[in-house]
C-alpha positions in Angstrom: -31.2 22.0 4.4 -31.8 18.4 3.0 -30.8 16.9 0.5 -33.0 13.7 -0.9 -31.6 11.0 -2.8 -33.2 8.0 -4.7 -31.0 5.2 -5.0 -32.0 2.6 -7.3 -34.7 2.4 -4.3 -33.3 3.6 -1.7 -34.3 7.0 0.2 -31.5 8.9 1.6 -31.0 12.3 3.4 -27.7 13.4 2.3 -26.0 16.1 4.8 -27.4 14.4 8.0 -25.6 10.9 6.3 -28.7 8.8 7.7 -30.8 6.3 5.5 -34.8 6.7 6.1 -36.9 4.6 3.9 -36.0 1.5 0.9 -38.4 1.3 -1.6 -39.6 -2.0 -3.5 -36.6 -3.8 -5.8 -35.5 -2.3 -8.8 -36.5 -5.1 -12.0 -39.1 -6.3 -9.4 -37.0 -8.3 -6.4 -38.3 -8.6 -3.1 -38.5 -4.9 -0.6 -36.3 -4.6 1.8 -36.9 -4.0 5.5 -36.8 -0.9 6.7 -34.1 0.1 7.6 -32.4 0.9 11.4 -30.2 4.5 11.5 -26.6 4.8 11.5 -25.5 6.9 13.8 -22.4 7.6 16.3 -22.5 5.4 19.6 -22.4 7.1 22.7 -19.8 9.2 24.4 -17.8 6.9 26.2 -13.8 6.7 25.1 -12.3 4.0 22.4 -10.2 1.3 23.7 -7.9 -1.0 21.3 -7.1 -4.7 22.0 -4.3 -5.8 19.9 -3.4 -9.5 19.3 -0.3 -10.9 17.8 -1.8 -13.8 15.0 -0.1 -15.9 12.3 3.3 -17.6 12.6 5.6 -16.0 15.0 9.4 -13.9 13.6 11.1 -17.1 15.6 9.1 -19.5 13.6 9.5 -17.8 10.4 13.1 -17.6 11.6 13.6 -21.2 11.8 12.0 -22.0 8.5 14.3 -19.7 6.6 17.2 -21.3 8.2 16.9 -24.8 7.1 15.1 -23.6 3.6 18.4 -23.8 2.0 19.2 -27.6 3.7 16.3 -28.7 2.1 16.7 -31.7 -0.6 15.5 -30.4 -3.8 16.3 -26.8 -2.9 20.1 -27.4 -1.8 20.1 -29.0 -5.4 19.8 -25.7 -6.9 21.8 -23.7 -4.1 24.3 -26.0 -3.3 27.3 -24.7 -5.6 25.7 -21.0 -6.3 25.9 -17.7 -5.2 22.6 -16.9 -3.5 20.5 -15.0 -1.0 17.1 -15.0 0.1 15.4 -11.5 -0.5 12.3 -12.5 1.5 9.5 -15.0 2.9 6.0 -14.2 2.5 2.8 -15.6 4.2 0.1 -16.4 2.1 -3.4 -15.4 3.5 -5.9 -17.2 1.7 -9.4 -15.5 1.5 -11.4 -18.4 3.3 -15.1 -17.1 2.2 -16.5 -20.0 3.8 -16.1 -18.7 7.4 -15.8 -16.0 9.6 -13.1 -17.3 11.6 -10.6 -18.2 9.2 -7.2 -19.8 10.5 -4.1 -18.3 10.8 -1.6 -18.8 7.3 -0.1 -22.0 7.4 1.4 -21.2 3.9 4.5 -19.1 2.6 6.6 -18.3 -0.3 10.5 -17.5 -0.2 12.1 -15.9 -2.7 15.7 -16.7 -3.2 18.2 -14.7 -6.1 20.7 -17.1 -7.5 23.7 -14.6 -8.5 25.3 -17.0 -10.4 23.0 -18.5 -12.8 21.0 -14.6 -12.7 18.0 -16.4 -12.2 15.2 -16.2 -9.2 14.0 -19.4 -7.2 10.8 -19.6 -5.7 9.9 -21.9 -3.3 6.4 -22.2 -1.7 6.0 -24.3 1.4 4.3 -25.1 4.6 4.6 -24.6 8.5 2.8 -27.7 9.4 4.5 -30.1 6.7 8.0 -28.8 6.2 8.5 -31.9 3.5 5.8 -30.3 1.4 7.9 -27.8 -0.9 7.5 -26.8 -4.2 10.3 -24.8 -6.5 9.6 -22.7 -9.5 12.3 -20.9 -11.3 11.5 -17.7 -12.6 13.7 -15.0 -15.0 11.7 -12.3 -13.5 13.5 -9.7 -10.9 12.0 -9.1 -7.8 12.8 -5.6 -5.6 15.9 -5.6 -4.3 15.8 -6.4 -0.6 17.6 -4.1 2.1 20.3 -6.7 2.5 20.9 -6.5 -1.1 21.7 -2.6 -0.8 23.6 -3.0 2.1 25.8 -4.9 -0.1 25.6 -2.9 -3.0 26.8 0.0 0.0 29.4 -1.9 0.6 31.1 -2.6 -3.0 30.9 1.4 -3.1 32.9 1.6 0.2 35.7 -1.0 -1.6 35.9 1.0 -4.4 39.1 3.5 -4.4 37.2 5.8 -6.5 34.3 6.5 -3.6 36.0 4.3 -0.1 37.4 7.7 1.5 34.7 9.8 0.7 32.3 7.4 2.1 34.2 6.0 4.9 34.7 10.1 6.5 31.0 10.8 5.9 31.8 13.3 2.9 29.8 11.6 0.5 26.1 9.6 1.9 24.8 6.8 0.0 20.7 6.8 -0.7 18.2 4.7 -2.1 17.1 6.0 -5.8 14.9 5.5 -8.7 14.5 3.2 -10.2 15.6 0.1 -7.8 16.6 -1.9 -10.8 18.9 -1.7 -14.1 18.2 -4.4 -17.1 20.5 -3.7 -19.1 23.5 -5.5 -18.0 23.8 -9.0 -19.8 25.8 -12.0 -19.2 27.3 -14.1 -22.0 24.2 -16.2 -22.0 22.4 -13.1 -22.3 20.5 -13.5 -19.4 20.2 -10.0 -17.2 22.2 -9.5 -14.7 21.2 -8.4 -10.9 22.0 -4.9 -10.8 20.9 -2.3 -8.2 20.9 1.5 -8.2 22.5 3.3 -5.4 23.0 7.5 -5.3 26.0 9.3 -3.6 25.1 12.6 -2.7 28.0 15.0 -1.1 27.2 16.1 2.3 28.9 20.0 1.4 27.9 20.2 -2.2 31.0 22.9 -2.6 33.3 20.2 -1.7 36.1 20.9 -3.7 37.6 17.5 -3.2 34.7 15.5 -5.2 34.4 15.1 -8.9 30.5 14.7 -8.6 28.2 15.9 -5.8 25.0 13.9 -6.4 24.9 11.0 -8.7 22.8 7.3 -9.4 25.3 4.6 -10.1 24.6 1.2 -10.8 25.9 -1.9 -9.3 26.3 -5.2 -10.7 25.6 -7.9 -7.6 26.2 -10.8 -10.0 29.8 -9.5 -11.2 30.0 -6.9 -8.0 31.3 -4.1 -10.5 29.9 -0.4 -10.7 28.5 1.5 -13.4 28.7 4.8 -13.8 26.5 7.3 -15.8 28.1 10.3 -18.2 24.9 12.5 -17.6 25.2 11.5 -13.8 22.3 8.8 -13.6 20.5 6.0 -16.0 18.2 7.0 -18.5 15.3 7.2 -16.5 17.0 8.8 -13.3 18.0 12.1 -12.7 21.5 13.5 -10.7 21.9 16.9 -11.0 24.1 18.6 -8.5 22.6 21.9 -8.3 19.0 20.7 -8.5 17.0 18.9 -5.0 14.3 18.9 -3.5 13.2 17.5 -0.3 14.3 17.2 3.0 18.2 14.9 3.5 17.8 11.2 3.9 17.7 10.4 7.1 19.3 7.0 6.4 17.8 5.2 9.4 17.0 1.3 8.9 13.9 -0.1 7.0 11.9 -3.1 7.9 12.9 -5.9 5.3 10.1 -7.3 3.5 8.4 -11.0 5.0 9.0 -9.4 8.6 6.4 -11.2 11.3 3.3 -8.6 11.2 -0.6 -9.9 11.5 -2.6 -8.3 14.4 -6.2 -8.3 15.3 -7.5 -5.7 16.3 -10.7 -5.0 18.4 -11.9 -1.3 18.8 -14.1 -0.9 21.6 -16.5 1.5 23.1 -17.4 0.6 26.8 -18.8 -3.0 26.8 -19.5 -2.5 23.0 -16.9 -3.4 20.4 -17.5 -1.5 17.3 -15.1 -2.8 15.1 -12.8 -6.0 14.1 -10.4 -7.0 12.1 -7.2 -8.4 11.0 -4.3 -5.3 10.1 -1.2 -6.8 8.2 1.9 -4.7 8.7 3.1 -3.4 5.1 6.2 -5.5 5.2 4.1 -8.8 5.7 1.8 -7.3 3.1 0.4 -9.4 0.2 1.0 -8.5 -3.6 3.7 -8.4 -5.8 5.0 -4.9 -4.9 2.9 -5.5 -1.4 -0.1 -3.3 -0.8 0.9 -1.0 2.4 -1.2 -1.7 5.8 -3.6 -4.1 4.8 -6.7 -5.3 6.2 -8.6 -8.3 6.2 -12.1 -9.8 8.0 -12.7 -6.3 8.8 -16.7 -6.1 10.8 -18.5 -3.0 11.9 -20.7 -4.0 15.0 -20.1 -8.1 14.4 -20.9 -7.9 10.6 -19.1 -8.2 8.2 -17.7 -5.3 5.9 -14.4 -6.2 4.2 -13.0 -9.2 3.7 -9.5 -7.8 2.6 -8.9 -3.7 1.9 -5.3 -2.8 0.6 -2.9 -0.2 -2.4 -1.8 -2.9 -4.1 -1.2 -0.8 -7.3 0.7 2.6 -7.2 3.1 4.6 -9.9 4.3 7.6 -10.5 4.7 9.0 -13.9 6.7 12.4 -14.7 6.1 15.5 -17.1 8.2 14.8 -20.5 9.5 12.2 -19.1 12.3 13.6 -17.0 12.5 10.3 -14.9 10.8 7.4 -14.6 7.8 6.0 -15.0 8.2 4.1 -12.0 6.0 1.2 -10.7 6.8 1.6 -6.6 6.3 -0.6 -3.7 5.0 -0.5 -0.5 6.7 -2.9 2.4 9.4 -1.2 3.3 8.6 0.5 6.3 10.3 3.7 7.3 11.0 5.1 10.5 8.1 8.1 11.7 7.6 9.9 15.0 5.1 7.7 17.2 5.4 7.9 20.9 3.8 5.4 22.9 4.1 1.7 24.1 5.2 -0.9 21.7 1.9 -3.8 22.2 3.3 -6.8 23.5 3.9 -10.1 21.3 4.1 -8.1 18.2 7.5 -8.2 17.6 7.6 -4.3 17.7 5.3 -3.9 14.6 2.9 -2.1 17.0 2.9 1.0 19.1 0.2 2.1 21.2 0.4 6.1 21.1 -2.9 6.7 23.5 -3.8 9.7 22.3 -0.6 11.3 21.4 -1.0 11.5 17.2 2.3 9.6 14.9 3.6 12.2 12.8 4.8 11.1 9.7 7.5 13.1 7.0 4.3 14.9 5.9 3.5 16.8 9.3 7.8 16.9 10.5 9.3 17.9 7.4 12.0 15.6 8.0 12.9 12.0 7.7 14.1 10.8 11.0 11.8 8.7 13.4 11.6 6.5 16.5 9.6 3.5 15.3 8.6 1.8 12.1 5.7 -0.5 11.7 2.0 0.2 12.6 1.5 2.9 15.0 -1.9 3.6 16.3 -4.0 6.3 18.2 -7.5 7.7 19.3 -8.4 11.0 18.4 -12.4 12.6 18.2 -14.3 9.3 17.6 -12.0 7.5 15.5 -8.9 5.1 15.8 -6.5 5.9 13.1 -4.0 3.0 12.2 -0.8 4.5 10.1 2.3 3.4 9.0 5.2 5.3 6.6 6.6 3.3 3.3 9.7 4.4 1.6 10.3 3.4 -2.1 13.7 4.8 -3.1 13.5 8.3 -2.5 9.7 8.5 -2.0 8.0 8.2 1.3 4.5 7.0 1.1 1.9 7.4 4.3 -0.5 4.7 4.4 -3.5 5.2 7.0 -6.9 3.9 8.0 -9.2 5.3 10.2 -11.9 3.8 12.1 -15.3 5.9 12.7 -17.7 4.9 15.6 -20.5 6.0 13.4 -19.4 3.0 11.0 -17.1 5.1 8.3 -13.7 3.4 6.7 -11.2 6.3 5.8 -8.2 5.2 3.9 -5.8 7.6 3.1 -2.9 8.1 1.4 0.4 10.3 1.4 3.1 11.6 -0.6 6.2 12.8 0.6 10.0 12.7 -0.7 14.0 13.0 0.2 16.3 14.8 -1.0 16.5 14.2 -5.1 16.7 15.8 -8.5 13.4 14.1 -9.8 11.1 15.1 -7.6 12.0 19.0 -8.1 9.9 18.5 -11.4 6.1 18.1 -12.3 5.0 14.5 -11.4 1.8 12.5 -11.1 0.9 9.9 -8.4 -1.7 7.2 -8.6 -2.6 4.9 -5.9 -5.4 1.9 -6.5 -7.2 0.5 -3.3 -8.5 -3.0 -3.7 -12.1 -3.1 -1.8 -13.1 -6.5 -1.3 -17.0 -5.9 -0.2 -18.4 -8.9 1.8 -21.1 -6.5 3.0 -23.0 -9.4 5.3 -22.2 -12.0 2.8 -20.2 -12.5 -0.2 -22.9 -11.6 -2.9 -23.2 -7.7 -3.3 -24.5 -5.7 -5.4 -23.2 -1.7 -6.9 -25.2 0.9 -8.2 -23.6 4.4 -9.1 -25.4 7.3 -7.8 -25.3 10.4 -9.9 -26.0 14.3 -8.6 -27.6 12.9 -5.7 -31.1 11.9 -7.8 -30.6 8.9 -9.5 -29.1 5.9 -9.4 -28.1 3.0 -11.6 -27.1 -0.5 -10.8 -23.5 -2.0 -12.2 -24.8 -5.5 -13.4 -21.4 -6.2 -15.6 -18.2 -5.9 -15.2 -17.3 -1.9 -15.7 -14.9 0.7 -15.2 -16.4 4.0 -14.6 -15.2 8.1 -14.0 -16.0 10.5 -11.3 -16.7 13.9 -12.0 -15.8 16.7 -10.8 -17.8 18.2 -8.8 -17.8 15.2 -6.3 -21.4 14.3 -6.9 -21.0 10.8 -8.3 -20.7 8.0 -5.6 -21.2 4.6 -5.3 -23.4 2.1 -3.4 -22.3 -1.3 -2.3 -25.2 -3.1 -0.8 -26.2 -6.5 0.6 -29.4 -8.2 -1.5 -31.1 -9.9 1.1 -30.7 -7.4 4.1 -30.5 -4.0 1.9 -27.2 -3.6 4.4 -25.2 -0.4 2.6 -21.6 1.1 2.0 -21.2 4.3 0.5 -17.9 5.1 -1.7 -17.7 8.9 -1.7 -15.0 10.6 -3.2 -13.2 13.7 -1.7 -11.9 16.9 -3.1 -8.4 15.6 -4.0 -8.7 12.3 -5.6 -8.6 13.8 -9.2 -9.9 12.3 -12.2 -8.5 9.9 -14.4 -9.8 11.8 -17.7 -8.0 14.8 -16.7 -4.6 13.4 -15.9 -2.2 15.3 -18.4 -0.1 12.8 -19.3 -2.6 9.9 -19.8 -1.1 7.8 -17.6 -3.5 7.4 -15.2 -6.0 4.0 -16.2 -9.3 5.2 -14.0 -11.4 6.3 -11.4 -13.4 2.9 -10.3 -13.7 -0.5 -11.5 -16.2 -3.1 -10.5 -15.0 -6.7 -11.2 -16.1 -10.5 -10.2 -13.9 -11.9 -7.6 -11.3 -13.6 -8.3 -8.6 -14.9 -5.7 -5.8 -14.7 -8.3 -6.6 -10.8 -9.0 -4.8 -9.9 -6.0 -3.0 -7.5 -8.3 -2.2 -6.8 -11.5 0.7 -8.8 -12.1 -0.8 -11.1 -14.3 -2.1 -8.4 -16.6 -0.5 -5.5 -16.4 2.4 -4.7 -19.5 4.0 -2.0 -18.3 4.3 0.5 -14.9 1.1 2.0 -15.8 -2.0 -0.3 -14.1 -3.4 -2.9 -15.8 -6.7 -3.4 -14.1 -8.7 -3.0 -17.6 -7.2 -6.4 -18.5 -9.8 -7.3 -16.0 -13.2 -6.2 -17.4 -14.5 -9.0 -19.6 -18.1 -8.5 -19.0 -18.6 -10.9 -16.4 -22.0 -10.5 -13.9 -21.1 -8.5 -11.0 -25.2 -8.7 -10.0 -25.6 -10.3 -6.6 -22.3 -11.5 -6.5 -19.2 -11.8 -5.0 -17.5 -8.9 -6.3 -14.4 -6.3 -5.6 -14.0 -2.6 -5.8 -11.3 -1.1 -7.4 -10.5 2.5 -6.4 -8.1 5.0 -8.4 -6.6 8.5 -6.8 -4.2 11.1 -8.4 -2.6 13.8 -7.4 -0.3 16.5 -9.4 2.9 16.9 -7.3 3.9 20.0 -9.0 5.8 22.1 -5.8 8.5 19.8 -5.5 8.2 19.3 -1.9 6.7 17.5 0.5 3.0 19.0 2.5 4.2 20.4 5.4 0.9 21.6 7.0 -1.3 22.1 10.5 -3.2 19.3 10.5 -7.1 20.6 10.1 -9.4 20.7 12.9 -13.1 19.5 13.1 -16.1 19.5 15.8 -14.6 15.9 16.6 -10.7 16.6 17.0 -7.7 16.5 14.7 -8.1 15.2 11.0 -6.5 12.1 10.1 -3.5 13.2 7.6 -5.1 15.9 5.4 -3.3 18.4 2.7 -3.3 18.2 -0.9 -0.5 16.2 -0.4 -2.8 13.2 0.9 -5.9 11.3 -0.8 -9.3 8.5 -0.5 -12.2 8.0 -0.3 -14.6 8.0 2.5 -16.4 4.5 2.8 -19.9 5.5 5.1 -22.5 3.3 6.0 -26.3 4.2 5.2 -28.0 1.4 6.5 -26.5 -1.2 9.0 -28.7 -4.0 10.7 
């Protein structure tokens, strides 16, 4: 049966997903045409084009290796300690076109371990001589280099060398990445990393502890170690761990080579475009996963950039953490297929054959990292696994011929003491709508029969019962998205801890609010820092999207994947979360 839906205007049939009639303007504006239906293309099979775009891994290569040579840089370097943790492109958001040019523009971050201090230094492909510095006291994520070496103080260390050396104890990444409280006489903190040692027999007779967190000092290269087994807001406990061993295989280092475009076709037709950004290359202070940008259904425009930039974790009574995590470094996953030439192996072509992630295996072992894609019942679904410490994170997008976006995403862990109690996940997509132009417009759609437009900046709640949603349209063309919820997102209000900030936000854009860094005073998100009341009516405007889920089993979702009319499910489980983004009216 049908369901019909006013929307500030708009007529929709809910159930059959198709728009039928727009009214006249709400506060009098011009009508909008009438509208053409959205509905899935014809049966013919998907075919993906993949493109390598952006600056090269040799020509990032070659930058990095003279950065340190360079005048007012070597200044700073020349007699210090130092390594660079990573170099990141910058992607501008170039609203005046719909062929923007590749980045031109990048940011290295170096770690001076003598001075405990962090050096940026943002410079330019085409004009090498144009390099600014900026030194900062904050402490960025520790890069995999930097826990190699933290590894290998262990190894040098009498106390832990043997043990290590034969394989009876296995180093893994923890939470949290950082410690803060080591000081050096000048009072400045101190780089130091966290690194656990877990006993591969936990009866070994021959070890005083079976699972711990230590810290170590890079600056001083000494260890800390914790009476209770861990710092204060980690947890060690040798009889207590859940989750699959750490496999231990390699990550992808943040500022690897990663921007693709991507065409989806469907015979001579191609449905969709857009630029996917490997979550290693990914933009944001923590990064943001696989990230999208310029993305078009059917040669318009939908998105001009779609990313996580914002998740955390926060545990019952505190027991660990909170933990703000991060989402570039890419972990291996099952994906077998052809890696797409020119990509620098950031890309796999699986056909048809569907990447299985930690969520599906049960396991942490893989055979590729980066972004692995396939074709599967009308859809092409892009995915890529994250690890952050000893959480693995699955971030996926799927494509829909009919026009639908779904982003989803997953949470999975190794073996750990946390995880084993009650936690609470939140992960914040960034929706930059450019719905056939930069000027949108929202209106939230409540229990299907009535609508009301966002004019102001807001933040609002879902409910429930799934029937609130939210309309992104187009002014002059009446052109629509559809944010719809699904069963496991949660609800902000109802997070038991109060740690979660919200559900959806509506802001003005801003090309410095590619994040929350600037706002945000603790782990928890500080999107609210945002809202100051600014028109969001007819223009350019973002869409801030909040999901939660209760991890309360301790384990990771190891499920059959569910099965629909069209094929296999994208990953699914309570373990995994989004929203749907659906067309209901596309010129």
């Amino acid at each position: 049966m049908k369901r019909w839906l006013l929307v500030g205007g708009l007529t929709l049939a809910l159930g059959c997903g198709l728009l039928l009639t727009f009214a006249p303007r709400l506060r009098g504006r011009a009508a909008v045409p009438r509208p053409r239906v959205v509905a899935p293309l014809g049966a013919e099979s998907l075919t993906v084009h993949v493109t390598p775009w952006g600056p090269t891994q040799e020509q990032i290569d070659a930058v990095t290796s003279k950065l340190p040579r360079r005048g007012s840089l070597m200044k700073l370097l020349g007699k210090v300690r130092y390594r660079m943790l990573s170099l990141d492109l910058i992607n501008p958001d170039d609203k005046t076109t719909d062929a923007p040019a590749p980045p031109d523009r990048y940011r290295a971050t170096f770690y001076d371990y003598t001075n405990n201090r962090t050096i940026y230094a943002d410079g330019s492909f085409s004009d090498p001589n144009a390099l600014a510095l900026t030194i900062s006291d904050y402490q960025p994520l520790p890069s995999n280099d930097e826990y190699k070496d933290a590894v290998k103080i262990l190894r040098s260390d009498p106390r832990f060398s043997a043990a290590l050396v034969a394989g009876r104890l296995q180093p893994y990444q923890t939470m949290p990445p950082l410690i803060y409280t080591e000081k050096s006489p000048a009072g400045r903190v101190e780089r130091t990393m966290t690194v656990g040692l877990m006993a591969k027999d936990p009866s070994d007779p021959n070890l005083d502890r079976t699972n711990e967190v230590l810290a170590v000092n890079l600056a001083e290269r000494k260890i800390i170690r914790y009476d209770d087994g861990a710092p204060p807001t980690s947890a060690a406990v040798p009889t207590v761990s859940c989750g699959p061993p750490s496999s231990g295989q390699s990550t992808t280092s943040r500022g690897t080579a990663g921007q693709y475009q991507f065409s989806i076709m469907q015979g001579n037709t191609e449905l969709w475009s857009f630029l996917a950004i490997r979550p290693a290359a990914s933009s944001g202070q923590n990064a943001s996963g696989i990230e999208l940008m310029n993305v078009k259904y059917l040669g318009r425009s939908v998105l001009k950039r779609a990313h996580v930039p914002i998740f955390n974790v926060k545990y019952d009574s505190d027991v660990c953490g909170p933990y703000r995590d991060w989402a570039y470094q890419e972990n291996m996953f099952v994906a077998n297929g052809t890696d797409v030439p020119g990509t620098n192996s950031g890309v796999r072509d699986c056909g048809t054959a569907i990447a299985t992630t930690i969520l599906d295996t049960g396991n942490d072992t893989g055979t590729f990292r980066g972004i692995a894609f396939y074709t599967e019942g009308g859809k092409v679904v892009l995915v890529s696994e994250l690890t952050a410490g000893w959480y693995r994170y699955i971030s996926e997008w799927s494509f829909h011929t009919d026009g639908t976006i779904s982003p989803r995403f997953g949470y999975g862990a190794t073996s750990n003491s946390c995880v084993c109690a009650g936690h609470h996940h939140h992960a914040y997509w960034r929706f930059d709508f450019d719905i056939g132009g930069t000027d949108n417009r929202v209106f939230e759609v409540r229990g299907g029969l009535n609508s009301f437009p966002i004019t102001t900046e807001a933040k609002r709640a879902r409910n429930s019962s799934g029937t609130i949603t939210w309309l992104v349209q187009n002014p002059a063309t009446g052109a629509a998205y559809m944010i719809k919820p699904n069963d496991n997102d949660g609800q902000a209000d109802k997070d038991s801890t109060g740690y979660a900030r919200g559900d959806l936000w509506v802001l003005r854009y801003r090309s410095t609010e590619l994040d929350d860094s600037g706002v945000a005073t603790s782990t928890q998100a500080g999107l609210d820092g945002f809202v100051n009341n600014e028109s969001v009516d007819d223009k350019d405007l973002v869409v801030w999207y909040g999901a939660h889920f209760d991890h309360l089993d301790g384990m990771n979702a190891v499920t059959e994947r569910n099965m629909t009319p069209q094929g296999i499910n994208s990953i699914s489980g309570e373990h995994v979360h989004g929203p749907d983004l659906v067309p209901v009216r596309w010129p």
